[in-house]
C-alpha positions as a printed Julia matrix, in Angstrom:
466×3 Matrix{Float64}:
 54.34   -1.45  187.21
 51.46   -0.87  189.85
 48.34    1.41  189.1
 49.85    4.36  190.7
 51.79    5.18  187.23
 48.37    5.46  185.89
 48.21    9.14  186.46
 49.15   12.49  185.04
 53.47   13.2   184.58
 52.51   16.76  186.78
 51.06   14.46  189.72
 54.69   13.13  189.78
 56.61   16.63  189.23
 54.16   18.47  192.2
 54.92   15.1   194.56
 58.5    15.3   194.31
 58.38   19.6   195.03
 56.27   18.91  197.92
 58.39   15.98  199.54
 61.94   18.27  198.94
 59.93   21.38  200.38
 58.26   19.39  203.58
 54.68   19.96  202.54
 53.62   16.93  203.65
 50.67   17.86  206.45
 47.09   16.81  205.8
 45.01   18.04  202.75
 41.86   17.79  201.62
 40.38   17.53  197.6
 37.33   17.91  196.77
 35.78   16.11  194.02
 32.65   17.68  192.42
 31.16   18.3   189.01
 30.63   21.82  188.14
 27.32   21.81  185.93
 25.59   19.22  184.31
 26.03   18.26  180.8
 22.81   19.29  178.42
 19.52   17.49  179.25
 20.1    16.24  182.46
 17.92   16.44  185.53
 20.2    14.89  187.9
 23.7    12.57  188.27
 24.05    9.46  189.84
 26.99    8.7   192.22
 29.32    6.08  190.7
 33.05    5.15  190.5
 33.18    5.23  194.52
 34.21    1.56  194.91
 36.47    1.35  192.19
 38.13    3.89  193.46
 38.72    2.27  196.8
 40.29   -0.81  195.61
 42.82    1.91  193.92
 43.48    3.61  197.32
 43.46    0.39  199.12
 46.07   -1.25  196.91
 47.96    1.94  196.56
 51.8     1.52  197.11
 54.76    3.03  194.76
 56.94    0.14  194.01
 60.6     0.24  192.1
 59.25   -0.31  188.85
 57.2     2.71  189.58
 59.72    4.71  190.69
 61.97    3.7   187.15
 58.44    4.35  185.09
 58.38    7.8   186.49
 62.03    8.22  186.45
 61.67    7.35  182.35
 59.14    9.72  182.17
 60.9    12.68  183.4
 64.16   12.02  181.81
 65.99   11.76  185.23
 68.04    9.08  187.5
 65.87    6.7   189.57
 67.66    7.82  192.57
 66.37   10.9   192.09
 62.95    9.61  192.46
 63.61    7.37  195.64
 61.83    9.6   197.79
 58.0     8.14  196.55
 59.22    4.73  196.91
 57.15    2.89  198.95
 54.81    5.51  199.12
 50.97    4.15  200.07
 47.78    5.96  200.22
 47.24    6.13  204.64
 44.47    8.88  204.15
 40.67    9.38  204.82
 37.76    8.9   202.13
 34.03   10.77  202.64
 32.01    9.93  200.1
 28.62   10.02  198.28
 27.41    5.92  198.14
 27.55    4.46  194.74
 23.76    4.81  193.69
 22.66    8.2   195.75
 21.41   10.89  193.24
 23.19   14.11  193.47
 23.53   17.58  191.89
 26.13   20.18  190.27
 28.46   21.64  192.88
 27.82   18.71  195.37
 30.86   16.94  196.57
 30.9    13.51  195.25
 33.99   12.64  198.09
 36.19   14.32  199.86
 39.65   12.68  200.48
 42.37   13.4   203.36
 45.33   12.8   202.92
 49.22   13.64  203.68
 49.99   16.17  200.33
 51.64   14.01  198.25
 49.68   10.96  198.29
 46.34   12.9   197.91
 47.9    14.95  195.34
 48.99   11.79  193.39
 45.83    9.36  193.52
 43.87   12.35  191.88
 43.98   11.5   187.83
 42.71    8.03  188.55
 40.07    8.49  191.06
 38.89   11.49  188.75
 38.63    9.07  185.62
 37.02    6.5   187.93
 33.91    8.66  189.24
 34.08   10.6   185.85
 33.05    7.89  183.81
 31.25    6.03  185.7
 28.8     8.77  187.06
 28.47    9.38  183.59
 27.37    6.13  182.42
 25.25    5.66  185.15
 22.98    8.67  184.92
 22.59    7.88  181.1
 21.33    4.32  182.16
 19.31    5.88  184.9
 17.18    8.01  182.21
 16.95    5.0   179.77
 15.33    3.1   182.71
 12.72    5.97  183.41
 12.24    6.39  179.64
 11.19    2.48  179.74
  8.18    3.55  182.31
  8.66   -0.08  183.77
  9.42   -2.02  180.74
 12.6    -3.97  181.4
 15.75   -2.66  179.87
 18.82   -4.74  179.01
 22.64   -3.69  178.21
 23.93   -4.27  174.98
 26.76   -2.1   174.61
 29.56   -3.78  175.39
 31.16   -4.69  171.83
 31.07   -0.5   171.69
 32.19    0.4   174.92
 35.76    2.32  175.29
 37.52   -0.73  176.18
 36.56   -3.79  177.94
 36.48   -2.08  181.69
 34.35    0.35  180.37
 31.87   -2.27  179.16
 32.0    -4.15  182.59
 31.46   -1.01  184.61
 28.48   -0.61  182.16
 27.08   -3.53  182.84
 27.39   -3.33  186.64
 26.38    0.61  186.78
 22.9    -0.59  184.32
 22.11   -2.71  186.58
 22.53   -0.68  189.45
 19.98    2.0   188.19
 17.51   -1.34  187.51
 18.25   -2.97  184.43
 17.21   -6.31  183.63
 20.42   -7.96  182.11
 23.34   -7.53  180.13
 24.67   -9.66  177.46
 28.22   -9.09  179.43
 29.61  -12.38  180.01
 32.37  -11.37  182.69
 30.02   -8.68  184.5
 27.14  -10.75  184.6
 29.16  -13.62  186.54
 31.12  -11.39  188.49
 28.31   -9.28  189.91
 25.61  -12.11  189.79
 23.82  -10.33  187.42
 21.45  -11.33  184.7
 22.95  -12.91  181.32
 20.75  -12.2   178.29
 21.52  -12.53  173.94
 19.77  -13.83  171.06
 21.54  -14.55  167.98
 23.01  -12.37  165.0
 22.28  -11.82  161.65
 25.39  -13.57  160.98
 23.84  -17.19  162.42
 20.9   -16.62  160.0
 22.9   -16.02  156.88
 24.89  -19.2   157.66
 21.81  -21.44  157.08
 20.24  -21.94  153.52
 16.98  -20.54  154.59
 15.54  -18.59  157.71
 13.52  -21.53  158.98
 16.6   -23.12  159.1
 18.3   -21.22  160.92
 15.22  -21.04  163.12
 14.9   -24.32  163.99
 18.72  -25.28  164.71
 18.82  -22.18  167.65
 15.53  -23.76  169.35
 17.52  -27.31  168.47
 20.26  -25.96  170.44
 18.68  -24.26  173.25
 15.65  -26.03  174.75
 15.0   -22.85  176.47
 13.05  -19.79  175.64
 14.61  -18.71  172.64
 14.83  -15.53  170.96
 14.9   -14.96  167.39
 16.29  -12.28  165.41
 13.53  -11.33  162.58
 14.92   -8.85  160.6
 17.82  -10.44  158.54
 15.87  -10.05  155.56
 12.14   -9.34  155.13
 11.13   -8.72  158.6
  7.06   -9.4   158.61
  8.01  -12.66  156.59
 10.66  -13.32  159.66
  7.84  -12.89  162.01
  5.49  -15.42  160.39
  8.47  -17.88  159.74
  9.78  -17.12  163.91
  5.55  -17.79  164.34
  5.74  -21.28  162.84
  8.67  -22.41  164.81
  7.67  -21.42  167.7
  4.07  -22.68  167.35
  5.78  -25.61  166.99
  7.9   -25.33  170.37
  6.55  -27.45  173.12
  5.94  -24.49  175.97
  8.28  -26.54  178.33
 10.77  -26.57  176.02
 10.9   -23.18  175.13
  7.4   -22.18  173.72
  6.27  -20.19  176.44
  8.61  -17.24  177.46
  9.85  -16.72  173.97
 10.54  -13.63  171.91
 11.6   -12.31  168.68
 13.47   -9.09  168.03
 13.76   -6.13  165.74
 17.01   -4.97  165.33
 16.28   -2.03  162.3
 14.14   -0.05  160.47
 10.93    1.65  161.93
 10.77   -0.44  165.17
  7.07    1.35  165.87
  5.42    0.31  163.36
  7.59   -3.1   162.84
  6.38   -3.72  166.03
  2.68   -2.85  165.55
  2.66   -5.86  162.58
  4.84   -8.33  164.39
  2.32   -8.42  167.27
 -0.74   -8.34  165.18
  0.99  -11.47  163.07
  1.57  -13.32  166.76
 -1.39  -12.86  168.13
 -3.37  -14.02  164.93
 -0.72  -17.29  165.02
 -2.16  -17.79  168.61
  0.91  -16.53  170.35
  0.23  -13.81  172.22
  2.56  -14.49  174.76
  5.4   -14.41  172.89
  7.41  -11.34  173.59
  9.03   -8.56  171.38
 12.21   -6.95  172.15
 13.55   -3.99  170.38
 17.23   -3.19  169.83
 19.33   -1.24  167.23
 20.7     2.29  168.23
 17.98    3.11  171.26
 19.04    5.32  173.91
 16.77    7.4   175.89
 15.0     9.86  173.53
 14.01    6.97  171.1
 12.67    4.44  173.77
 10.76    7.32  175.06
  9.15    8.18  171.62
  8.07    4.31  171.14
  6.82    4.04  174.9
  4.83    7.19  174.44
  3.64    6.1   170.89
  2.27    2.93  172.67
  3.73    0.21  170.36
  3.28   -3.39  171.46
  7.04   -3.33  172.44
  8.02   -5.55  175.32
 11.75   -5.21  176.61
 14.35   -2.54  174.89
 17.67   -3.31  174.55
 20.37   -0.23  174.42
 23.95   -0.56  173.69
 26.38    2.11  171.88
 24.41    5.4   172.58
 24.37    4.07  176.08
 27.66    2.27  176.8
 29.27    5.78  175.56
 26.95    8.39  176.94
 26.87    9.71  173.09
 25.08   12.89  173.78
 27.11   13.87  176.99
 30.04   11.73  177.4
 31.67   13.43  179.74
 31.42   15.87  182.89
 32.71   18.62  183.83
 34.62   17.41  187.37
 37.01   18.57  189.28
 39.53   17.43  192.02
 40.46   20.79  193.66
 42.26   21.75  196.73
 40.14   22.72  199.56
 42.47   23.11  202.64
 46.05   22.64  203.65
 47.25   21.72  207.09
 44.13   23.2   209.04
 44.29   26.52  206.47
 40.84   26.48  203.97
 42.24   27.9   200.4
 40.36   28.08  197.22
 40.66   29.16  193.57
 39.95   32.76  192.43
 39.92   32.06  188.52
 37.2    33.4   186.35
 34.19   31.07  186.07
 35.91   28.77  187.57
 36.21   29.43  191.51
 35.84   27.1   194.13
 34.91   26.92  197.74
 37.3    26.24  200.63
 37.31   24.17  203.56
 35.98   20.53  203.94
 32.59   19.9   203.2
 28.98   18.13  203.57
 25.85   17.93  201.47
 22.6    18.05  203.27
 19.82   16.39  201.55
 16.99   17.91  202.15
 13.0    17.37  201.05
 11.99   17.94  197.02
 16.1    18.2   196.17
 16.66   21.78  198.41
 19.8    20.29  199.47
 22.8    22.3   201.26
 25.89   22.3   200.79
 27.65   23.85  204.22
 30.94   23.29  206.41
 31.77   19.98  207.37
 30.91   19.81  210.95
 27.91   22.4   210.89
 24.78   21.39  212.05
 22.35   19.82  209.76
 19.12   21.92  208.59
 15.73   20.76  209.52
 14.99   17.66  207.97
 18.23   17.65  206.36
 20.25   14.26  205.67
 24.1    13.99  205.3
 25.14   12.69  201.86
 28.9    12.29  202.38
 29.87    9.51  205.13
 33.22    8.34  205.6
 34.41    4.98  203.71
 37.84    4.75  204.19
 39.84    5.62  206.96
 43.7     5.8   207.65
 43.71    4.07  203.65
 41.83    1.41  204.46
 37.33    0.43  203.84
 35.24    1.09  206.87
 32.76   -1.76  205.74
 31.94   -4.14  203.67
 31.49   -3.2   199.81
 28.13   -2.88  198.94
 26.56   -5.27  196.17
 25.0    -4.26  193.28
 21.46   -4.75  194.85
 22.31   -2.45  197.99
 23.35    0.61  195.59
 20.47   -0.11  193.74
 18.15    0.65  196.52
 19.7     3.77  197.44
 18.85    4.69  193.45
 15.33    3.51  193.6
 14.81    5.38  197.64
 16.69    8.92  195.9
 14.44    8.56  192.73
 11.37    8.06  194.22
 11.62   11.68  195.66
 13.33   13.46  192.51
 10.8    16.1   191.4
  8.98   15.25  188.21
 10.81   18.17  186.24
 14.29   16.79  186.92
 12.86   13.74  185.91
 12.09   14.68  182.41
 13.72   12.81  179.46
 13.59   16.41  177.16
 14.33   19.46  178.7
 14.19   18.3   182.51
 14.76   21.18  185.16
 17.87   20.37  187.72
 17.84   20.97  191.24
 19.91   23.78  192.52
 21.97   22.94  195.55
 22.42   26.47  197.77
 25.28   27.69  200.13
 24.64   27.32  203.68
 25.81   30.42  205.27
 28.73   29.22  207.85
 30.4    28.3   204.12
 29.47   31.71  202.49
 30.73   33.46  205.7
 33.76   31.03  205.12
 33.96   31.86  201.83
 33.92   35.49  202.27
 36.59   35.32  204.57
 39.11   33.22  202.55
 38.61   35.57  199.7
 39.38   38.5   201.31
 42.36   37.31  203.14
 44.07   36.09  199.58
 42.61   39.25  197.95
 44.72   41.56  200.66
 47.4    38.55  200.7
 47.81   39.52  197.03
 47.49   42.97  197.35
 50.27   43.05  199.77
 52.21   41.27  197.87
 52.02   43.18  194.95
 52.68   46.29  196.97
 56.06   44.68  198.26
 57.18   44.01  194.92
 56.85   47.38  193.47
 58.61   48.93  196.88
 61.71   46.57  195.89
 61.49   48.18  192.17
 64.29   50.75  191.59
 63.05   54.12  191.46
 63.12   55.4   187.58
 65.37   57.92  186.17
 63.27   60.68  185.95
 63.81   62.49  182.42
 67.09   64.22  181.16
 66.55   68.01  180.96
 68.94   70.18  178.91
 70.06   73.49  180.72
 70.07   76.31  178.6
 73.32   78.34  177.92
């Protein structure tokens, strides 16, 4: 089986009803998220290239066509018509890295019915999660206020993919590192790790323990203080690295608190350095950080030099998901759009100006720009296949840093930031407008036709009297 069974059973069911019925013209989805999840300020694009390679590779092959035949309880012949079936359509898309808002198309994909209907469970999970996890990074990075931050979250991801796209989407928004093996030497990123308590307790005594890592690793080393008494781990960590010749490993060192009150852990491990003559020695601070904490200790001003995050992070604990949506915006040249309560949507293909301080517009595809207004979505794939190169890691990260740099302070916030509000250019209210109303009286008439066909009611029986 291919990655096109990785999708929703009513994907398959709508496919096969619009292949028997001929509705097969162009169509166009539109993938956006609807609000932002509590205490967020902003969302960074992500999920765009892995998304690509999906679409790019996409082709329904005979073991698809039995997995889907399994699924529905039916003959394989009966599902013949999606063989062979590859994505041929067009991709416009936010770039992996760009900031955007709530209601802003993150990409836009074209696409004969079926195929665009199909691809949309996995592209959603793609940008989903990864948008996700890459805005939570994003905010542990401007929590740091330029200390480095490194990625630890891997042995608590969802799932191994889930820690590599952590990895790569950290250091997109600026991380340091990762202690990913298979991301960092994928992407060319950063390696980092210490040790855990579990090397310490193997050796009869700390200094021990100690002593064998620096044996091992004629690097900088970092040792993990906190196994048992932490200030004593500190003084012991002190003496071996005194010890260290700075070549070797001396000078670039660190130790690291994993528990406890890092703050004030932190405050006595640096006075204990310094007094050992080692003020250069660093101290990293891991164990359950995300955000909110490392923005407490920054603000308190402990001596801490690099944070490491992991579960809170790799996870997205406090919002780990969004509210996105892959929704129908026009058939065959016709705009359509939802009607439900809370949850309507606006027709036609789109673009999302980007305009100064975050007023950005979101209008009709082909309208003019506003003053000073930049288009977001560009196109990336065309007739199903890239347009260009895929960006590196460092080339979405400078899109980040450019979009940050001009993010109003308030969105900015770690606790209650203030979002931007994207508004409605008015060629797609006047669209808008117009598609409403013609579904409104499209219903109406309808409605009316079905009661005409009714048969008329008996009226009541009426006894004559003798």
């Amino acid at each position: 089986m291919s990655d096109a069974t990785t999708t929703d059973l009513y994907e398959v069911t709508m496919a096969m009803s619009y292949l028997k019925e001929g509705l097969t013209g162009p169509a166009a989805f539109s993938l956006f998220v609807r609000d932002m999840p509590p205490d967020r300020g902003f969302l960074v694009a992500a999920g765009l290239e892995s998304s690509l390679d999906f679409l790019s590779g996409y082709r329904i092959t005979v073991e698809d066509v039995d997995a889907f035949a399994s699924a529905l309880h039916r003959p394989a012949r009966d599902l013949e018509p999606l063989l062979g079936m590859k994505f041929t359509g067009q991709v416009r898309a936010v770039p992996e890295g760009r900031i955007v808002l709530a209601g802003e198309p993150l990409l836009e994909v074209t696409a004969p019915l079926p195929q665009a209907q199909l691809v949309e469970t996995h592209v959603l999970n793609q940008v989903n999660h990864q948008t996700t996890i890459a805005s939570k990074a994003a905010r542990c990075l401007l929590a740091a206020a330029g200390h480095p931050v490194v990625d630890f979250s891997l042995r608590r991801t969802h799932g191994p993919e889930a820690g590599y796209q952590a990895a790569r989407l950290s250091a997109m928004v600026g991380f340091a590192g990762t202690s990913n093996v298979a991301a960092a030497t994928a992407e060319g990123l950063t390696a980092v790790g210490t040790m855990a308590h579990s090397y310490i307790e193997a050796f009869a005594a700390e200094e021990e323990a100690f002593r064998a890592f620096a044996r091992s690793h004629p690097g900088p080393v970092t040792l993990l203080v906190d196994t048992y008494d932490t200030d004593e781990g500190v003084r012991v960590a002190a003496r071996v690295l005194r010890d260290l010749d700075d070549a070797a490993g001396g000078r670039g060192s660190a130790v690291r608190l994993d528990s406890g009150d890092l703050g004030a852990l932190a405050v006595r491990a640096r006075a204990i350095l310094d007094s050992a003559g080692l003020p250069d020695v660093r101290i990293v601070a891991s164990g359950g950080l995300d955000e909110y904490s490392v923005d407490e200790l920054v603000r308190s001003g402990v001596p801490i030099d690099i944070y490491a995050v992991g579960t809170r992070v790799g996870v997205s604990a406090d919002a780990p998901f969004l509210d996105s949506a892959y929704k129908l915006v026009e058939y065959d040249g016709r705009p359509v759009m939802k009607l439900s309560s809370a949850k309507v949507t606006a027709p036609g293909q789109k673009q999302v100006f980007r305009c100064p301080g975050y007023g950005d517009v979101i209008g009709v595809r082909d309208e003019q720009p506003p003053r000073q207004g930049e288009p977001l979505l560009v196109a990336v794939m065309e007739r199903g296949r890239r347009t260009g190169e895929r960006p590196t890691v460092g080339d979405s990260g400078e899109r980040f840093t450019a979009d940050l740099a001009g993010l109003p302070p308030a969105a900015r916030r770690i606790r209650a930031p203030v979002a931007p509000r994207a508004v409605t250019s008015g060629q797609l209210a006047s669209l808008t407008d117009q598609v409403r109303r013609r579904i409104e009286d499209e219903v109406r008439a309808s409605a009316a036709d079905l009661r005409s066909r009714e048969p008329s009611a008996p009226g009541p029986h009426r006894s004559v009297p003798g």
